[in-house]
N, C-alpha and C positions, 0 to 999 in steps of 0.2 A: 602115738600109734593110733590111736582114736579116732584124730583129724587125718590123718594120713586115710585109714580103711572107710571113712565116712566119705569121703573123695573120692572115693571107686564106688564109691552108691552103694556101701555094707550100709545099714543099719545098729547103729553101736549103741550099748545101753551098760553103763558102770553101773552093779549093785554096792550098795556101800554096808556095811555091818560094821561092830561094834569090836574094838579091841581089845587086847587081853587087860590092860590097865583102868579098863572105864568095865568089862563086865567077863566073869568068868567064863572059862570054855563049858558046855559048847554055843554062845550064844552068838561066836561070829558066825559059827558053821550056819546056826539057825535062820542067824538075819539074811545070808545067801540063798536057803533054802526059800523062805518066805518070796523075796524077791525073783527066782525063779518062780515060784507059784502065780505070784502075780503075772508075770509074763504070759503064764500056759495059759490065763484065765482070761487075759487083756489083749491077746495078741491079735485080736479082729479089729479091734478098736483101731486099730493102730497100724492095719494092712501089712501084719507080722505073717511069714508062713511057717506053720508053727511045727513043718514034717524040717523045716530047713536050718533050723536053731543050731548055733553053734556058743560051744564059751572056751576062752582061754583067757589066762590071764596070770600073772604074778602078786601074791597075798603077802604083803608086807613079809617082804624079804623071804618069803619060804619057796618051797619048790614050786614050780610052773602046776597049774593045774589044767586038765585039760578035760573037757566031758561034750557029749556030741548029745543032738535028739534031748535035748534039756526038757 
């Protein structure tokens, strides 16, 4: 899906965090969190517009999550 939305000129960015087997909950929730942070703090570097942020995505095997304005 990545390559597919990067092909329509989305700008695509996987956060990646840690799972329940390598580190207790909440430290996947955390590592998502952190990495949004970096994004809200990065995204001029990087010609992001940061009113237009979008995330979805599927978290190893769990329900779709979906959140807007990140």
């Amino acid at each position: 899906m990545a390559i597919e939305l990067a092909s329509k000129g989305y700008v695509v960015i996987a956060i990646g965090y840690r799972l329940a087997d390598v580190a207790k909950y909440p430290a996947g929730v955390e590592d998502i969190e952190r990495g949004i942070q970096w994004l809200q703090k990065n995204h001029q570097k990087y010609s992001l517009d940061k009113k237009e942020n979008r995330g979805f995505g599927r978290i190893c095997r769990s329900s779709d999550c979906d959140f807007s304005r990140c």
